[in-house]
C-alpha positions as CSV (number, residue, x, y, z in Angstrom):
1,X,139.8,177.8,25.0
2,X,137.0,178.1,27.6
3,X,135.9,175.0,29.8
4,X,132.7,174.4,27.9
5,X,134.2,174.9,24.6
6,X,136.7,171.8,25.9
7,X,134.0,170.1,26.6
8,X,132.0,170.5,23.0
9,X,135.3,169.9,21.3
10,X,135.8,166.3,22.7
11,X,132.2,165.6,22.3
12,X,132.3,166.6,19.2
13,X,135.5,164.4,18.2
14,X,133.2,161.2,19.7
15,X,130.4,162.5,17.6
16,X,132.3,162.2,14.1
17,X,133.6,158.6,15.1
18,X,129.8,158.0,16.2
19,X,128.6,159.1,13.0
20,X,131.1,157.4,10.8
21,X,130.5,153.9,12.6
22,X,126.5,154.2,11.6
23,X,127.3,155.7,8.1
24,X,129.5,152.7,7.2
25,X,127.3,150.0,8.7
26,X,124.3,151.7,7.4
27,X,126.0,151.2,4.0
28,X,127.1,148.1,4.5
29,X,124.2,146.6,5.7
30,X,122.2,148.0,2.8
31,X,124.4,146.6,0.1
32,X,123.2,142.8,1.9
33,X,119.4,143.5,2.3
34,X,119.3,145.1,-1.0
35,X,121.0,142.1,-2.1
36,X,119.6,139.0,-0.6
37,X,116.2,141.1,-2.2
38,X,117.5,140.5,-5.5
39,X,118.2,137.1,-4.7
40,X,115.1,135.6,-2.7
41,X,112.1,138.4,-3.8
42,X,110.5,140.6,-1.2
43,X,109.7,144.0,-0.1
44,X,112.0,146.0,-1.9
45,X,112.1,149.1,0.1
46,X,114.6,149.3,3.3
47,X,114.4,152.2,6.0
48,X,116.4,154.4,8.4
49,X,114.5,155.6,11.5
50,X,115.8,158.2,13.8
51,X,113.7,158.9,16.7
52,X,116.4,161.4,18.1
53,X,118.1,162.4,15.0
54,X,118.8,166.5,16.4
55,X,119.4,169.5,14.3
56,X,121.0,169.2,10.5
57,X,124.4,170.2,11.6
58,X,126.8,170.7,15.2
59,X,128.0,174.3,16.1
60,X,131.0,173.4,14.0
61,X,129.2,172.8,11.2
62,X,130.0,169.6,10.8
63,X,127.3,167.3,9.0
64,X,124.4,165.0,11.3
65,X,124.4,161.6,11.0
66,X,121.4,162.0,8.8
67,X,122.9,163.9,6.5
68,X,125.7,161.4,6.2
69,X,122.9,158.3,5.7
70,X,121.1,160.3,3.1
71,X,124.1,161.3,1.5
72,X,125.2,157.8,1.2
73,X,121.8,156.6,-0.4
74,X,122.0,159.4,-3.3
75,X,125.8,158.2,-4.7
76,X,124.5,154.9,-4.6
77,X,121.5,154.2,-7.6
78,X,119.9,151.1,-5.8
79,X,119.4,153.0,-2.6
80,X,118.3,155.9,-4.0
81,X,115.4,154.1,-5.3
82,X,114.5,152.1,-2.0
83,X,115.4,154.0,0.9
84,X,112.8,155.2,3.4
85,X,113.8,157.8,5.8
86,X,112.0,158.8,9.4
87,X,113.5,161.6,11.5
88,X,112.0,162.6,14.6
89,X,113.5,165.4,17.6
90,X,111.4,166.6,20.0
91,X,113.0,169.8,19.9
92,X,111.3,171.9,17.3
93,X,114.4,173.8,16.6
94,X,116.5,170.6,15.4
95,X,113.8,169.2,13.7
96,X,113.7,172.2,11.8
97,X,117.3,172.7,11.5
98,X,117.5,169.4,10.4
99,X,114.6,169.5,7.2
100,X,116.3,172.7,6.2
101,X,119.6,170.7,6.0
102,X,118.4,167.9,4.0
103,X,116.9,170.1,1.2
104,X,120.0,171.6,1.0
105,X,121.9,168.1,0.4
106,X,122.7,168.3,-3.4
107,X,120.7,165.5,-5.3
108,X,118.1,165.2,-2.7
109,X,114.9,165.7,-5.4
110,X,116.7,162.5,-6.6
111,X,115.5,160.0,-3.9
112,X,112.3,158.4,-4.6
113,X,111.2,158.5,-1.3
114,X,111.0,162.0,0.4
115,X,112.5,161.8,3.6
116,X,110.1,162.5,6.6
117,X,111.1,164.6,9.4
118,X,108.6,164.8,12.5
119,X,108.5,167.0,16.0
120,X,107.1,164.3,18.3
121,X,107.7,163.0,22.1
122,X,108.8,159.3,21.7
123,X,106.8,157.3,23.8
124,X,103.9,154.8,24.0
125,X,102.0,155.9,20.9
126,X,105.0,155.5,18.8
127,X,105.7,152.1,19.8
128,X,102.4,151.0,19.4
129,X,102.6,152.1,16.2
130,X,105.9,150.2,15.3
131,X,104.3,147.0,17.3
132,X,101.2,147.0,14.8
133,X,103.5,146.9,11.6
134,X,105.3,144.5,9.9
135,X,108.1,147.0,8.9
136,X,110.5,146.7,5.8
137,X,113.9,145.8,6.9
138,X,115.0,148.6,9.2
139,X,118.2,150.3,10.3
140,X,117.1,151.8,13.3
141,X,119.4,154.3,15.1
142,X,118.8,155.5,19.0
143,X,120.4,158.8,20.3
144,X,118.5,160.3,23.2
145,X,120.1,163.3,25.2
146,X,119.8,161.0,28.2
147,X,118.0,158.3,28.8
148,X,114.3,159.7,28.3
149,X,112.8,157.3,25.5
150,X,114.8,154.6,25.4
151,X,113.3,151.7,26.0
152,X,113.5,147.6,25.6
153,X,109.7,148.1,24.2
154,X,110.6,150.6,21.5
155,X,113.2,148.7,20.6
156,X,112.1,145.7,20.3
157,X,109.0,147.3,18.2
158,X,111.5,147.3,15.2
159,X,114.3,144.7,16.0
160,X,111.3,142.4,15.5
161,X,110.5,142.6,11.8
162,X,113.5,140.4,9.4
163,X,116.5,142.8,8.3
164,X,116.1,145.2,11.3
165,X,119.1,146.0,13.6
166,X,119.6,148.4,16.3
167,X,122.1,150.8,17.3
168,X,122.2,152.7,20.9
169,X,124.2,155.4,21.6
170,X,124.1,156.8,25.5
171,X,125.2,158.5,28.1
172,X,126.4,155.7,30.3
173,X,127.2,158.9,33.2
174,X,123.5,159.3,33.2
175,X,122.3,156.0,33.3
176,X,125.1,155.1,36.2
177,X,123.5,158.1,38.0
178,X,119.7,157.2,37.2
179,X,120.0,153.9,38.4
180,X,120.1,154.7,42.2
181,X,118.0,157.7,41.7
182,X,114.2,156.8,42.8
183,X,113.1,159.8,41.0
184,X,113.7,158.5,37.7
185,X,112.8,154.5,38.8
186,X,110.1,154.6,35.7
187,X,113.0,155.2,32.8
188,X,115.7,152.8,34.2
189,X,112.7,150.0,34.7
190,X,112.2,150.7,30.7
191,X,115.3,150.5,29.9
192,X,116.7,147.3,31.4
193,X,113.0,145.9,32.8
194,X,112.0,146.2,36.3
195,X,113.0,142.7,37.3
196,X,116.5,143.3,35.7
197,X,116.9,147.2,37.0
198,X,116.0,145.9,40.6
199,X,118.9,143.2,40.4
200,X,121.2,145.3,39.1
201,X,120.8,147.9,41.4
202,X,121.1,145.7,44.2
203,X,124.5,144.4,42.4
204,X,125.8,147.6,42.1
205,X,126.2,148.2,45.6
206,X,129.9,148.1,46.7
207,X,131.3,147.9,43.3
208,X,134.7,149.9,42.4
209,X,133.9,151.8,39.1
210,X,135.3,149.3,36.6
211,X,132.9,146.6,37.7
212,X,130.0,148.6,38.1
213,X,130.7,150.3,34.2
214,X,130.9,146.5,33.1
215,X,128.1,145.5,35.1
216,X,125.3,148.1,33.5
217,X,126.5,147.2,29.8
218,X,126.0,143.7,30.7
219,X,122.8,144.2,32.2
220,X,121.4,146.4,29.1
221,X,122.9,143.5,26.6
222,X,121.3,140.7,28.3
223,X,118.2,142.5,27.8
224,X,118.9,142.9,24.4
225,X,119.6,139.8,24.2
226,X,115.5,138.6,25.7
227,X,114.2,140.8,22.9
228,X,115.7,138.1,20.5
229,X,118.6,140.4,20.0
230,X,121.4,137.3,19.4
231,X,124.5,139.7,18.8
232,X,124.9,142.4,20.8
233,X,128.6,144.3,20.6
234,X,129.5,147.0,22.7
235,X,132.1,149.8,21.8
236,X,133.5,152.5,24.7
237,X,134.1,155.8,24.3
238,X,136.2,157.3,26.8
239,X,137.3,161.1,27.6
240,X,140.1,163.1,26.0
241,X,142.0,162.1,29.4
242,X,141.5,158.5,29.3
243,X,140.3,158.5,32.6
244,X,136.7,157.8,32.8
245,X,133.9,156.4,30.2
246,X,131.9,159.5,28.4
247,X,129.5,157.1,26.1
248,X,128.4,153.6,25.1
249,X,127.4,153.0,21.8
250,X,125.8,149.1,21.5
251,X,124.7,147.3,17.9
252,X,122.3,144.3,18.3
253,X,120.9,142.4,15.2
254,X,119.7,139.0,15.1
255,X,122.0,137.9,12.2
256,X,125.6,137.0,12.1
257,X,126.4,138.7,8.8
258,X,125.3,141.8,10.7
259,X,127.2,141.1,14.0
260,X,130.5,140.4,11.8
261,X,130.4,143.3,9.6
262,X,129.9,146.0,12.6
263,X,132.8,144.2,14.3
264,X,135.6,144.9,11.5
265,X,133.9,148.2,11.3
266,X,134.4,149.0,15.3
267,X,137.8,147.0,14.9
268,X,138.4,150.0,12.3
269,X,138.0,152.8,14.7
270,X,139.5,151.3,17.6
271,X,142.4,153.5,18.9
272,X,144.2,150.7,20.5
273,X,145.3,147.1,19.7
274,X,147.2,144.7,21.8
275,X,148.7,141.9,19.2
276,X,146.4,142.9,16.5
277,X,143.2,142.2,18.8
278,X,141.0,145.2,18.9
279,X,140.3,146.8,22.0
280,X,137.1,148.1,20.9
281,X,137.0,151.3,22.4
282,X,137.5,155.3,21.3
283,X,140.1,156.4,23.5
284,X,142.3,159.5,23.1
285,X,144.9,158.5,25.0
286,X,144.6,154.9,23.7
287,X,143.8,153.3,26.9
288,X,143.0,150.0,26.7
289,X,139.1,149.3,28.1
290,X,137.6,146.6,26.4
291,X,134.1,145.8,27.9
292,X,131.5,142.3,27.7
293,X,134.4,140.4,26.4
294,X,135.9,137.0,28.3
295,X,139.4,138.1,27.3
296,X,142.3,139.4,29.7
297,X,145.0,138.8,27.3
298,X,144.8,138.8,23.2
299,X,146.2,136.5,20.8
300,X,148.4,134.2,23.0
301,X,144.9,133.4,24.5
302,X,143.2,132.6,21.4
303,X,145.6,130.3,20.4
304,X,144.9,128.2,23.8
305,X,141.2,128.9,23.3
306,X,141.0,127.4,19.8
307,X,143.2,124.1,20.9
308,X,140.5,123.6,23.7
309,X,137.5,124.2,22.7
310,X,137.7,122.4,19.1
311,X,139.8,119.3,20.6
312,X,138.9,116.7,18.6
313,X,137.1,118.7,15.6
314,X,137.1,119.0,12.6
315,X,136.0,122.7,10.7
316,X,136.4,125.1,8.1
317,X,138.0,128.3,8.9
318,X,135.2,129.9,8.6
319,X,133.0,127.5,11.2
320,X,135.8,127.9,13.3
321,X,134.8,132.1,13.2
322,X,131.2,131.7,13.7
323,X,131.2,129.2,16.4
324,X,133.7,131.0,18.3
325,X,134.0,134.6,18.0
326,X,130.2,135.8,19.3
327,X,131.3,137.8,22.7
328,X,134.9,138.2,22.4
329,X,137.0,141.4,20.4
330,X,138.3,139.0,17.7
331,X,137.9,139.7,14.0
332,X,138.4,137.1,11.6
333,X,141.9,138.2,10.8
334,X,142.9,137.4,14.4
335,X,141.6,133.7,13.6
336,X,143.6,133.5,10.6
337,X,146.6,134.5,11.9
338,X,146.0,132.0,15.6
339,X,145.6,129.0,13.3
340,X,148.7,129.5,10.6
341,X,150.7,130.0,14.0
342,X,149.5,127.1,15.4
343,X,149.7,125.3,11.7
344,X,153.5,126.4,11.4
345,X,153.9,124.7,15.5
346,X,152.4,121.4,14.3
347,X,150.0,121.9,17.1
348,X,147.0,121.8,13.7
349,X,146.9,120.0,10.4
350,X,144.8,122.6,7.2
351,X,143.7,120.8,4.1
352,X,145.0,122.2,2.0
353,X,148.1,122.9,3.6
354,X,150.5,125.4,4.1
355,X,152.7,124.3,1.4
356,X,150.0,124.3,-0.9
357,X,148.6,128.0,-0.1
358,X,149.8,130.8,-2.1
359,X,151.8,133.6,-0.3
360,X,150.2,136.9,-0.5
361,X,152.0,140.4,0.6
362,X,154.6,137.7,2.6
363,X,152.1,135.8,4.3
364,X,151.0,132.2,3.8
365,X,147.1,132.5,3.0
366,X,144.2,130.8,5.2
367,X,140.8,131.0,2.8
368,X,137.9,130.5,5.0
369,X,136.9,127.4,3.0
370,X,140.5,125.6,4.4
371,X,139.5,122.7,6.7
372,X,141.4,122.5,10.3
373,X,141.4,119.5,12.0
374,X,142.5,120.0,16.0
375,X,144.0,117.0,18.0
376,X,141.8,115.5,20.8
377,X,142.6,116.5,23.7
378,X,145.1,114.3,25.8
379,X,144.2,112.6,29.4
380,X,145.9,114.0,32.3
């Protein structure tokens, strides 16, 4: 196989794992808007934008990420009746590839919303135009090339409206190479902010390659984080070798709900674990490189964690998640299984407790409702 077909095939492989983590969390996070509609009232339409969506299929063959999403919101009813879609490439050629691909989807005529598919540079106008409407709740997906286009102000156009998350995919080799690069000062000053890019490019001098990878990713989810963005979760994906990073993809969404469902989903795809702990990262040859995460070490810590920083509390299982896990590669299953181990040392007391859980596939349950009460702390 020839260098660049090497090269195509492990992009490719990152692609499908790309596209799979937005299909599920696109589903996902329909099933909740769709349902807290039913509940409380409200616009009932919800919409996927892509402003960088690319052609209908890869060389292989192998289906977009559009034509996953839309393909997902014809087997399910209640989508197909509420789900706006907005596609966008620059490139005429994928934009047209892609339309041609979508009337092709079987059971397309069957969405009550055509989806839209548009040739356009992202820029100014189109985040003026986001800015000036109060948009349905949105998934909105960004996928540029590089880093032309992506910018804190376009996303923040539709991360501002209630229901809307983001999720960022990029080249973090061309951002780590832009940033020192005066020719291209305007896009990395979008991207993070020109107060932000200046410090960081400052801080980036001297760095070994590990702390400068983990110093961008910070830098681009703090700035997430000044949109309003509250939960911002990073995943890695690294090259077939293991040796270097290739791509970043990054969710932010102002809700919990959201931040916890794209974590088990991440969590799903990981390719390495370290005690159950995710490591929250695509590698091939299942090197461990978690990223924006306090941890050096996995469950032991959380065990320690917990006994510190609830000393004296009392709190459901589930307070215990929520409180805790924003920022760190725990899922609530790791929580679940720190606190029956440190139930079963004595170190905890659960109401109910153990004796009075049911066993289920050899393990002693922990129902998010049970209460945990954590000993105070004792004076040195």
């Amino acid at each position: 196989m020839a260098k660049n077909d090497d090269f195509f095939e492990e992009f490719r492989e990152q692609s499908l794992i790309k596209a799979k983590i937005v299909r599920d969390y696109f589903w996902a996070w329909a099933k909740v808007i769709i349902g807290a509609r039913k509940r409380y009232g409200g616009e009932d339409r919800i919409a996927y934008i892509d402003l960088f969506s690319g052609p209908g299929r890869d060389k292989a063959g192998t289906k977009s990420t559009p034509l996953l999403v839309i393909e997902t919101a014809i087997a399910d009813p209640e989508m197909r009746d509420r789900l706006v879609t907005i596609f966008n490439d620059i490139d005429s050629d994928n934009s047209r590839s892609l339309e041609e691909a979508i009337r092709s989807v079987p059971g397309v005529d069957g969405l009550r919303y055509d989806p839209l598919v548009m040739n356009a540079d992202v820029g100014t106008e189109i985040v003026a135009m986001f800015d000036k409407m109060n948009l349905v709740p949105t998934l909105f997906f960004v996928d540029p090339w590089g880093y032309k286009g992506l910018t804190l102000q376009l996303i923040d156009s539709v991360l501002k409206d209630w229901g809307c998350d983001c999720i960022i995919f990029f080249n973090y080799n061309r951002i780590n190479m832009g940033l020192p690069n005066q020719a291209v000062d305007t896009h990395m000053n979008a991207l993070f902010g020109e107060k932000r890019a200046d410090a960081l490019r400052e801080r980036l001098n001297g760095l070994n390659a590990a702390d400068r990878e983990f110093a961008i990713v910070e830098e681009i989810a703090e700035a997430l984080k000044a949109l309003g963005g509250k939960y911002v979760l990073p995943f890695t994906f690294r090259t077939e070798k293991g040796t270097r990073t290739s791509h970043h993809l990054i969710f932010v969404s102002k809700a919990f709900k959201g931040y916890e469902i794209m974590k088990e989903i991440m969590a799903k795809q990981s390719t390495a674990s370290d005690q159950g702990v995710p490591s929250f990262s695509y590698n091939p040859a299942d090197q461990r490189f978690p990223l924006l995460f306090e941890l050096t070490s996995p469950l032991d810590d959380l065990l320690k964690m917990l006994l510190r920083d609830f000393a004296g509390n009392t709190l459901s299982v589930r307070q215990v998640y929520e409180r805790h896990s924003v920022g760190k590669r725990y899922v609530l299953k790791n929580y679940k299984d720190a606190l029956r181990q440190l139930e079963a040392a004595g170190r905890i007391k659960a109401d109910p407790p153990a004796a009075e859980r049911p066993i289920r596939k050899g393990e002693r349950t922990f129902a998010d409702s049970v209460i945990v009460a954590f000993p105070k702390r004792k004076r040195s």
